[in-house]
RORO-923899 format. One record per residue (C-alpha): residue number from 1; residue in three letters; x, y, z. Coordinates in steps of 0.1 Angstrom, whole numbers, plus 5000, padded with zeros to 4 digits. Each point is the difference from the previous one (the first is absolute). Last residue first. Example, Ala and Ser with C-alpha at 12.3 -4.5 7.8 and 13.67 -1.06 7.14 Angstrom:
# RORO-923899
<site 2; "SER"; <5137; 4989; 5071>>;
<site 1; "ALA"; <4986; 4966; 5007>>;
END
This chain:
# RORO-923899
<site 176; "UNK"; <5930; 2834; 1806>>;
<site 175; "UNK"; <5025; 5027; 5000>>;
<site 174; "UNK"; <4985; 5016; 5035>>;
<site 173; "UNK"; <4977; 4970; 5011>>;
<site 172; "UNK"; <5020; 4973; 4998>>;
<site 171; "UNK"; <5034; 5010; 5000>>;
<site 170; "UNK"; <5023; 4992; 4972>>;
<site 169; "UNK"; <5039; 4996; 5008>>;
<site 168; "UNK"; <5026; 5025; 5020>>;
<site 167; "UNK"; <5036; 4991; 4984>>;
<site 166; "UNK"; <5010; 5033; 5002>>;
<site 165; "UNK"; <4992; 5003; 4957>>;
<site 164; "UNK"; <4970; 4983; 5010>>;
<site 163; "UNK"; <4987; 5036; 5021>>;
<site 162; "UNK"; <4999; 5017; 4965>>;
<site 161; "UNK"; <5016; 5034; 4989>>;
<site 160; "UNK"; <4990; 5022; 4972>>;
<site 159; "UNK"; <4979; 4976; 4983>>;
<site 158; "UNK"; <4987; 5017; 4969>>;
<site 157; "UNK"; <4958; 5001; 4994>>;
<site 156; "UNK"; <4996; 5013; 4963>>;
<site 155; "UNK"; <4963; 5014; 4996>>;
<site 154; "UNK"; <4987; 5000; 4967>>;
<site 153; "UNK"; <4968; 5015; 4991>>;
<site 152; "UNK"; <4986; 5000; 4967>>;
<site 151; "UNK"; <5011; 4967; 4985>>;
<site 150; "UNK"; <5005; 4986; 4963>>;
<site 149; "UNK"; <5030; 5008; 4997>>;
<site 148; "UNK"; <5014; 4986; 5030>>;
<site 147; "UNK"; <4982; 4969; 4990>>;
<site 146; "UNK"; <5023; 5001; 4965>>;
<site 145; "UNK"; <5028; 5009; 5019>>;
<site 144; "UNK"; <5003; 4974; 5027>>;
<site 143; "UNK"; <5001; 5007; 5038>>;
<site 142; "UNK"; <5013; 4978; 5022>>;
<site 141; "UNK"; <4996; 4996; 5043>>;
<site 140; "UNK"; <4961; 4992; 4995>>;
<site 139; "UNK"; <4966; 5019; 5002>>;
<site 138; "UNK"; <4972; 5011; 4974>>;
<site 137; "UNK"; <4972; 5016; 5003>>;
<site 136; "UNK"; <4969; 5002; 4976>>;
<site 135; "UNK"; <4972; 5029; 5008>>;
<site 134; "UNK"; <4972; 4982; 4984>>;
<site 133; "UNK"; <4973; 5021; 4981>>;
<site 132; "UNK"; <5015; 5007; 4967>>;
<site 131; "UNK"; <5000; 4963; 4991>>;
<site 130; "UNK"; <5035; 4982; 4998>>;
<site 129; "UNK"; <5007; 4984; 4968>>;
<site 128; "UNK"; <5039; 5022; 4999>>;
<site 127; "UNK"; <5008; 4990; 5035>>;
<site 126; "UNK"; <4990; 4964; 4993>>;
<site 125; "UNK"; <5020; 5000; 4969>>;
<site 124; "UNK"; <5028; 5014; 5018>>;
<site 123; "UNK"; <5000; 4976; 5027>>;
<site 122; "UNK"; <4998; 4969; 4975>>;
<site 121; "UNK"; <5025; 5015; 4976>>;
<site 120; "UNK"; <5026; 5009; 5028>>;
<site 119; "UNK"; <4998; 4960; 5007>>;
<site 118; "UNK"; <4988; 4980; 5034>>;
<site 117; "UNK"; <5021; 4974; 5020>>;
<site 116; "UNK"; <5030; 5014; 4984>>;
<site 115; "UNK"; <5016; 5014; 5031>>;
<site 114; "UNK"; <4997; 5037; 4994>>;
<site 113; "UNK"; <4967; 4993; 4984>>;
<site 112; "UNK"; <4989; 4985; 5034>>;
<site 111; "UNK"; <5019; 5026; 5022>>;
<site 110; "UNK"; <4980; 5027; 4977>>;
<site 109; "UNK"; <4972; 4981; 5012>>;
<site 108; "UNK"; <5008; 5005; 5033>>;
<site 107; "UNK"; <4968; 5014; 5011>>;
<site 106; "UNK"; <4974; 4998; 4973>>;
<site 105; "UNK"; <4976; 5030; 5014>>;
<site 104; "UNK"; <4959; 5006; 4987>>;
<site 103; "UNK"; <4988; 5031; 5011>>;
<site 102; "UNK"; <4963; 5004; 4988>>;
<site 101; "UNK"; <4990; 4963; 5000>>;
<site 100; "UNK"; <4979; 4972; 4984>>;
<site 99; "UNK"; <4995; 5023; 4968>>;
<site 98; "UNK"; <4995; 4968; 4976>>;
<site 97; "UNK"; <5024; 5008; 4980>>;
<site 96; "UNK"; <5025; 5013; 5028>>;
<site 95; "UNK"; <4994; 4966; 5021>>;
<site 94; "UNK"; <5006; 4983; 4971>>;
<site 93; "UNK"; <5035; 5010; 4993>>;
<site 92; "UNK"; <5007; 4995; 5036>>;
<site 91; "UNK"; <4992; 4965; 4996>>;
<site 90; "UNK"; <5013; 4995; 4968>>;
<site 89; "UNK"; <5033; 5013; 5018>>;
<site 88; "UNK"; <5001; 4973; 5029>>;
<site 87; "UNK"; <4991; 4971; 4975>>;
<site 86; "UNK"; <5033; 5011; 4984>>;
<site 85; "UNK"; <5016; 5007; 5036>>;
<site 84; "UNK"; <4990; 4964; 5006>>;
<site 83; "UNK"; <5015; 4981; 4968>>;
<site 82; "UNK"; <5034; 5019; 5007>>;
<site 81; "UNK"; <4998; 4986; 5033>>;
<site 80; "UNK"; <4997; 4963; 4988>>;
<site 79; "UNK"; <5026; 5004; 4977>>;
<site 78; "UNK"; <5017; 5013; 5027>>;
<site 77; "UNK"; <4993; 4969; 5021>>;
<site 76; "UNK"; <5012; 4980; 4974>>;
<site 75; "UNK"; <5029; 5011; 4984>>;
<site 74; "UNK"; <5012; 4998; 5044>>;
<site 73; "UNK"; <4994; 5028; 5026>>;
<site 72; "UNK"; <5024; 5010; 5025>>;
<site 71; "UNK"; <5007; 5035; 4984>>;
<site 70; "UNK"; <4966; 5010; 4998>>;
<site 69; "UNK"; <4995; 4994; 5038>>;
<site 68; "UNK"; <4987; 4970; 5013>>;
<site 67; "UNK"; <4963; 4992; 4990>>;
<site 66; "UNK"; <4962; 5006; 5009>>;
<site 65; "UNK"; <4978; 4996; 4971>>;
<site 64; "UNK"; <4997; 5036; 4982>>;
<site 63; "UNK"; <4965; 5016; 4989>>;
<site 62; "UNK"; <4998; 5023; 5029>>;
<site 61; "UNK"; <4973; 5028; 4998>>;
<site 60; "UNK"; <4991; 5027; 5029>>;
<site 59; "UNK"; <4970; 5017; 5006>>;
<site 58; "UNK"; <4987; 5034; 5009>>;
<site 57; "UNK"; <4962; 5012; 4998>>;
<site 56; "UNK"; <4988; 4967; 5009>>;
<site 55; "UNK"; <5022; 4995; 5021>>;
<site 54; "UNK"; <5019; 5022; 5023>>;
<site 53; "UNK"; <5005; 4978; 5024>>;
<site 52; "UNK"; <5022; 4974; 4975>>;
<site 51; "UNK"; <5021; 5031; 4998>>;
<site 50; "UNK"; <5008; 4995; 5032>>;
<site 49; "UNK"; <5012; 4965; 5000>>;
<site 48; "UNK"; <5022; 5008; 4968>>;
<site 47; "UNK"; <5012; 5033; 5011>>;
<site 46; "UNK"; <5016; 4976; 5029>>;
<site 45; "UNK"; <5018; 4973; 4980>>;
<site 44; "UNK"; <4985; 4967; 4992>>;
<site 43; "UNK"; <4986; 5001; 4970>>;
<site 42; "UNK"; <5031; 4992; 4981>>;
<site 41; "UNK"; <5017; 5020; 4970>>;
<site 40; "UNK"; <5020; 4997; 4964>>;
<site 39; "UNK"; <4971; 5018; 4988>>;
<site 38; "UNK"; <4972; 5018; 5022>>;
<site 37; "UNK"; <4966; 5010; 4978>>;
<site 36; "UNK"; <4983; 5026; 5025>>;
<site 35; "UNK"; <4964; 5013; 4989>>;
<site 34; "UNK"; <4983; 5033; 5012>>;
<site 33; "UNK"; <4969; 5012; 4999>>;
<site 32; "UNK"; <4992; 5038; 5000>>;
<site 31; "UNK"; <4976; 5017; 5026>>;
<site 30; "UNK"; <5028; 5026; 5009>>;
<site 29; "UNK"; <5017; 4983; 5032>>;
<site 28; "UNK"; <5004; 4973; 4975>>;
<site 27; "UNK"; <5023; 5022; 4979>>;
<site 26; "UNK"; <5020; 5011; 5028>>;
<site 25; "UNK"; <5001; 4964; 5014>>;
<site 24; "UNK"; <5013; 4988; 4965>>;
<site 23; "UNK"; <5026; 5030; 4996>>;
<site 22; "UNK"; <5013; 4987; 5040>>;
<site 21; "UNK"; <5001; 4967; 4985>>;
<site 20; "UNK"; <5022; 5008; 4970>>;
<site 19; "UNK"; <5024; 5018; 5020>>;
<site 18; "UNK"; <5003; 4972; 5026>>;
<site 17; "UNK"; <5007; 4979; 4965>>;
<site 16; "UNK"; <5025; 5022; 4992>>;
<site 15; "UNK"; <5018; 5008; 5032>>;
<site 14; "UNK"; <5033; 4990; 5006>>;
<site 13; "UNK"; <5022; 5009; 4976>>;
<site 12; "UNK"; <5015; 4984; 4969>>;
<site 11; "UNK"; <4983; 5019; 4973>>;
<site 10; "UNK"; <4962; 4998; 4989>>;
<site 9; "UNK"; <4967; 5017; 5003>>;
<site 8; "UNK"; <4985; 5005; 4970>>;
<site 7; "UNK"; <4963; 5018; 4995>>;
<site 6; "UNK"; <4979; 4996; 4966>>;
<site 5; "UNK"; <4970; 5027; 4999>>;
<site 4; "UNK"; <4964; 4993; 5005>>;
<site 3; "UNK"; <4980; 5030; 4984>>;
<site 2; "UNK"; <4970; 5000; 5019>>;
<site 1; "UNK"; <4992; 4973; 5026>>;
END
C-alpha cells in the first residue's frame, strides 16, 4: 500500500470496531492483508468466528488471558493486563517493520490508554515508527491529543440513543 494514513474511530457509539472490519474487508477485497490486534476483548463474539474464515489474508490477534471486566480485577491481574497490551504493542510494532500487513487495526486501544493498561507515549511512538506502507487504525471510546495529532482520519461515533438505556442488554449477533 501507498501512502498508509492514520485512521481514528472513537466516541461512545456503537460501531467502531464494526467500522474497522468493514475498512479491513474493503482492503482485503483489494489484494491487501489485513491484521486485527483486539484489546480489552474475547474471541468469542461473531466477527471473531468469521474473521477466522478469512484467513490468511485477514486475522485476528488476542494477547489477553480471559478475565472479569476491568473493574473486577485485583493489582494483580491488571498488572498482568498491562504486561499483555505491552507484548500486544511490540507485536503490532513488528508486524509494521517487518511489513506483515497492509491495514493493521488495534481496536480498543484507545480504551487501553484510556484505562492505563497502555500509555499516550507507547501509541504515539508506534504511530510516529510506523512504515509508509501500513494504513494504522485505531478504535476505542477516548481520544487523546497527542494521537489525535498524529492521525489523518478521525471519525467520532456519538450515541444518539441506545437500546440499554430501556433496559434492553447485548445481543449476540447484533452488538456482539
Amino acid at each position: 500500500m501507498e501512502n498508509g494514513l492514520v485512521q481514528v474511530y472513537y466516541g461512545k457509539g456503537k460501531g467502531k470496531t464494526t467500522a474497522a472490519i468493514g475498512l479491513g474487508i474493503r482492503a482485503m477485497g483489494n489484494n491487501y492483508k489485513v491484521m486485527m490486534i483486539q484489546f480489552l476483548k474475547h474471541d468469542t463474539t461473531g466477527e471473531c468466528r468469521m474473521i477466522k474464515e478469512l484467513e490468511p489474508n485477514f486475522k485476528i490477534f488476542h494477547f489477553e488471558k480471559r478475565r472479569g471486566f476491568t473493574w473486577q480485577l485485583n493489582d494483580e491481574e491488571k498488572q498482568e493486563l498491562k504486561s499483555e497490551t505491552s507484548n500486544a504493542l511490540k507485536f503490532a510494532s513488528k508486524v509494521m517493520d517487518t511489513g506483515q500487513c497492509d491495514v493493521l487495526i488495534l481496536d480498543e486501544i484507545l480504551n487501553s490508554v484510556d484505562l492505563g493498561f497502555a500509555s499516550e507515549e507507547e501509541v504515539c511512538t508506534l504511530i510516529d515508527n510506523k512504515t509508509k506502507d501500513v494504513e494504522l487504525v485505531l478504535t476505542g471510546r477516548v481520544l487523546p491529543e497527542s494521537i489525535a495529532k498524529r492521525a489523518d482520519y478521525i471519525s467520532h461515533i456519538e450515541s444518539v440513543k441506545h437500546p440499554m438505556d430501556s433496559g434492553i442488554t447485548a445481543r449476540a449477533g447484533i452488538e456482539y
